[in-house]
N, C-alpha and C positions, 0 to 999 in steps of 0.2 A: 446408408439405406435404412430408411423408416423399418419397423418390424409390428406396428400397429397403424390403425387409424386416424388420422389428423386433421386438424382444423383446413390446413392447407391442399392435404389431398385429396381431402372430401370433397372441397371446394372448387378443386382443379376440376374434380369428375362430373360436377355437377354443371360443368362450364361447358361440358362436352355439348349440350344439349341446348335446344333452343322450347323446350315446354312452357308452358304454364309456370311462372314464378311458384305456385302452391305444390308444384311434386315435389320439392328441396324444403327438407324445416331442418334448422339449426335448432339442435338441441345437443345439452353437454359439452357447446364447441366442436360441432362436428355437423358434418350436412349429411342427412339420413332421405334416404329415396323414400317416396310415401308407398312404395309398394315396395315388400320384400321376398323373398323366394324362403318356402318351406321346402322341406324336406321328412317329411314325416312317413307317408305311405311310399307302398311299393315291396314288390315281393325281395330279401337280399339275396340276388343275382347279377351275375354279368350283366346279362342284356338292361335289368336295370340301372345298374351304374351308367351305362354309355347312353342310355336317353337324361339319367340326370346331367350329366355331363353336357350335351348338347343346351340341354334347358339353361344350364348357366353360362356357359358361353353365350345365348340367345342372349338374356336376361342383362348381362354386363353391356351388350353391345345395346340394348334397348332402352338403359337408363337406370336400373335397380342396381344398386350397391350395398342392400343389406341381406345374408346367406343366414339363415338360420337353422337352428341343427341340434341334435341330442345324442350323448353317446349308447344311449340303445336303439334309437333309430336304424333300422334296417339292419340289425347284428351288427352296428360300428360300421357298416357301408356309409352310411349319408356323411357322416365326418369325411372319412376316408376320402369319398368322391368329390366333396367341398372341397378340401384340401389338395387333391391332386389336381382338380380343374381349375383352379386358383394360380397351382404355383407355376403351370404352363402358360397360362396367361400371362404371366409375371415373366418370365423366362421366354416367352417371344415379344416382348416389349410392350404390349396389349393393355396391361392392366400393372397398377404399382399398388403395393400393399396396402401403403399409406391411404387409397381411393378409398376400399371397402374396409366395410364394420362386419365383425366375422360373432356369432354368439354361437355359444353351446350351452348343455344343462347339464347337471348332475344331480342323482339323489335314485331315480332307479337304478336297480342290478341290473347290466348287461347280461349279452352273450356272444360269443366268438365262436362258432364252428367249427374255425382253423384248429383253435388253442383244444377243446374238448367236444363230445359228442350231445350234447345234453346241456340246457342251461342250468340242472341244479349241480352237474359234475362239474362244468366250469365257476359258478358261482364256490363250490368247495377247493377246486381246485386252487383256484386263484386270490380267492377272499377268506374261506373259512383257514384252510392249511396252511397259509400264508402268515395269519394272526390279523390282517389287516380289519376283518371284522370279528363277529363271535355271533351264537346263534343268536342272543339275543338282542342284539343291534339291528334287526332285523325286524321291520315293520309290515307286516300284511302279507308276508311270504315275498315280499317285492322292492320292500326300500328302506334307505338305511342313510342317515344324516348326523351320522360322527364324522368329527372334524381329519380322524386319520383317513377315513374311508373318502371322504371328496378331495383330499389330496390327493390320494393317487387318482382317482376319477381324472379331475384337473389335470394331472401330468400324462396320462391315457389320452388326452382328448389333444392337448397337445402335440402326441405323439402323432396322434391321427392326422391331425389336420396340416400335420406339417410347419408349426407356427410356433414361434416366441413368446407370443402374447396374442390372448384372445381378447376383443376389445369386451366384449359382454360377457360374465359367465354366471347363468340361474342357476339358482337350487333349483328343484326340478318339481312340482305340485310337494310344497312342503305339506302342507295340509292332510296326505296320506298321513304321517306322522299321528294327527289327530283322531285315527281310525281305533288307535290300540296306549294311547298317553297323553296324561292331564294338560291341561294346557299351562299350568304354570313349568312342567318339564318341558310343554313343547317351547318355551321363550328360549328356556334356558339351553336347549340346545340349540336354536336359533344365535343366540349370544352368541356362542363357542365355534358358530360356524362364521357366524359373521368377523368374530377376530380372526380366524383363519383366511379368512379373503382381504380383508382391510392387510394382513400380512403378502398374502401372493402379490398384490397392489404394490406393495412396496418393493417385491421382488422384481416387480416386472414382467410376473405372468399373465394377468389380468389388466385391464383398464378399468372397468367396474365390473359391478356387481347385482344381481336381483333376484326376484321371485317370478316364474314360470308357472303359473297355476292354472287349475282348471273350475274349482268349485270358489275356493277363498276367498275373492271376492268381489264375486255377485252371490255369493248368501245373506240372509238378513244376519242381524249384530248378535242374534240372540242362539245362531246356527252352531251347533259342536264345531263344525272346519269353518267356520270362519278366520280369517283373519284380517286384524287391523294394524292397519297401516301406521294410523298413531304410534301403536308400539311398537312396532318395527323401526320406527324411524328412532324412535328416541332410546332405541338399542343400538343403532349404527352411530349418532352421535356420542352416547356413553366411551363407546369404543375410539371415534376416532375424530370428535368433534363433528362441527356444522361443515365441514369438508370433508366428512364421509364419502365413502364412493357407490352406497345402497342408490342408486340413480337409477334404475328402470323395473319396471312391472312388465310382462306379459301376461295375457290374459281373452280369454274366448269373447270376440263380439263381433255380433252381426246380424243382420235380419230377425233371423230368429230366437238371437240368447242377445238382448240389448241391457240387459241388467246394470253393467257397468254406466249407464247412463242413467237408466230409469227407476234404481232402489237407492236411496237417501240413508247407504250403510254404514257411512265413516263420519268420525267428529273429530272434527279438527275447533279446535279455539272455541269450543261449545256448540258450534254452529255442524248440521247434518247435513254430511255431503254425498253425492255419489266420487265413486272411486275414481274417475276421470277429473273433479276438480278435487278432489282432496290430495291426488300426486301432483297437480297444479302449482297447489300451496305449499308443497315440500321440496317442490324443483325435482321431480323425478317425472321420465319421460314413459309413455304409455304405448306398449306393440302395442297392437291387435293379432289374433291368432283366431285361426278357425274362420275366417272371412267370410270361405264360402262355405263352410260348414261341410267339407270333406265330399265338394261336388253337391252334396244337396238343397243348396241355394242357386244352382248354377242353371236350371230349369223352371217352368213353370209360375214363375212368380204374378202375382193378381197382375192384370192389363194396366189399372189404375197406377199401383206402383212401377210397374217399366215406364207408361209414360211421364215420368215424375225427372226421366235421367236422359237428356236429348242427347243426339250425337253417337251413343252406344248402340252395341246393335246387340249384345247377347246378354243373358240373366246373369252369367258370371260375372259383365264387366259393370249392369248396373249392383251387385252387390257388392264391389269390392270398390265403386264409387260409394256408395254408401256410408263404407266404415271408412275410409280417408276422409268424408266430407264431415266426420262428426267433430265438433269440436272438443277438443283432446286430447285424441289420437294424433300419432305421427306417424306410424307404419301400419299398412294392411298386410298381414303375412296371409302370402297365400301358397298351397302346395303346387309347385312346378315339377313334373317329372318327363315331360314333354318339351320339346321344342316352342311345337304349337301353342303347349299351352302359355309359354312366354311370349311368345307372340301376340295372343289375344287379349292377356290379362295385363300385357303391358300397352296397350293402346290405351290402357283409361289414363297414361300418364299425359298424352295430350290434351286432355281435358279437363277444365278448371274443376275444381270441388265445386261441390254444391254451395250455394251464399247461407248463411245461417238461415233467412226466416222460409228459403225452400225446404231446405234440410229439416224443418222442424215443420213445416206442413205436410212432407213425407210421413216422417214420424208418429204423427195423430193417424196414419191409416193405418201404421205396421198392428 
């Protein structure tokens, strides 16, 4: 029995379906749904758990096979509910591991309720008393990217999710780091975390590896948190050759924050690119995250632009057509906490992307 994601069972799941050849992109050797299920909002409670729950069960039966998640997300619930609605699907025949691509992040402080009362008693509890970090490993009151501290994150996340091996695992907005530390330390702690994942990779915890960001990069080149991708990459080769495993970016875009497309902030071979063809040129693959913009893309959008998206009937599903039809992207993460909302946001998988030269006379309205 597979204990990861695979060329083959990707492939199987993707056969289930009779869509649009364009919802399946193989990348990494792996066949990745162009819509993905988030898991970010939502209060952590039961009743929450049991609507995410539904939402992925919808979700796998609708055609999405990528789960995406964080271990602070919902006090370590959205792991937790990822992983237990997973492994019953697996366990009544339904679904095989091998199908789905499972990612998680690390790099902020959790909190457990269970374990303490308080996030700064459990952060002492767990982290300070422990030795695992010290206070001043600690960035912004909030994150911390020493390579002992994302191991155990990593082995936490695992625990959670119930798994072996997580096919994707981010650092989590490294760019906090940049809030309070020069940027020649913040490589270098980059470096030390990237040999710590290039090592899990070998272990078998991971499949790859990335950065999860929010500001990094769609800032210009000249931005304090920026980050470039150039050297990133040519930190994971140092490490572990041109067969590194730094293979995916996430990153916010959509309607309204299209930066990833529209700022020319990365140089790649002298030439000015935006972040969508400059992971192009490195062979790393691109989520998209924030699609709809946390429901506020999911209403009211100009007349002009809905009728840009035929077929669809709601603002949500012409936005999260939008960011699937841009060229570079291969996942729209969008947050599922609902049934419903799997329901509706996965209708846009019957329907072709947009062809470039519409997609890009959209674009001149946005």
């Amino acid at each position: 029995m597979e204990v990861r994601a695979t060329a083959e069972g990707t492939a199987a799941y993707r056969d289930r379906f009779s869509f649009s050849k364009e919802h399946f992109h193989q990348q990494q050797n792996l066949w990745l749904s162009s819509i993905g299920l988030g898991t970010y909002l939502g209060q952590p409670n039961e009743i929450t758990d049991i609507t995410y729950q539904m939402a992925i069960n919808k979700a796998v039966e609708l055609g999405c096979n990528i789960f995406d998640t964080a271990i602070n997300y919902r006090s370590q619930r959205s792991e937790r509910v990822i992983g237990n609605t997973l492994q019953q699907l697996f366990q009544q025949g339904k679904l095989q591991r091998e199908q789905v691509v499972i990612a998680t992040k690390g790099g902020f402080i959790p909190f457990d309720p269970k374990s303490a009362p308080d996030p700064h008693s459990y952060r002492k509890k767990e982290f300070i008393d422990t030795g695992i970090i010290t206070d001043s490993d600690i960035i912004a009151d909030c994150h911390c990217m020493t390579p002992h501290y994302i191991e155990n994150q990593l082995n936490k996340s695992l625990q959670n999710l119930g798994l072996k091996t997580i096919d994707i695992y981010y650092l989590h907005n490294p760019e906090t780091q940049l809030e309070e530390i020069s940027l020649e330390e913040f490589y270098k702690r980059i470096r030390e975390v990237f040999r710590l994942l290039e090592k899990k990779v070998d272990e078998g915890k991971i499949s790859f590896y990335g950065t999860a960001t929010w500001y990094g990069y769609r800032r210009p080149s000249n931005s304090k948190d920026f980050l470039d991708l150039t050297t990133l990459v040519k930190i994971a080769e140092e490490i572990a050759g041109k067969n590194h495993h730094f293979r995916f970016i996430q990153l916010p875009y959509n309607l309204a924050m299209p930066e990833a497309f529209t700022i020319a902030n990365q140089t790649v071979g002298g030439q000015k690119l935006c972040v969508l063809d400059a992971a192009k040129e490195y062979g790393i693959t691109i989520i998209a995250s924030a699609s709809i913009l946390q429901s506020r893309l999911a209403h009211n959008l100009p007349k002009d632009v809905q009728a840009h998206f035929p077929g669809l009937q709601t603002d949500a599903q012409r936005s999260i057509q939008f960011v699937r039809s841009t060229p570079g992207v291969t996942t729209a993460l969008v947050g599922m906490s609902q049934k419903a909302h799997s329901e509706e946001n996965l209708r846009v998988a019957n329907i072709a992307p947009l062809k470039p030269d519409s997609f890009l006379q959209l674009f001149e309205k946005t």
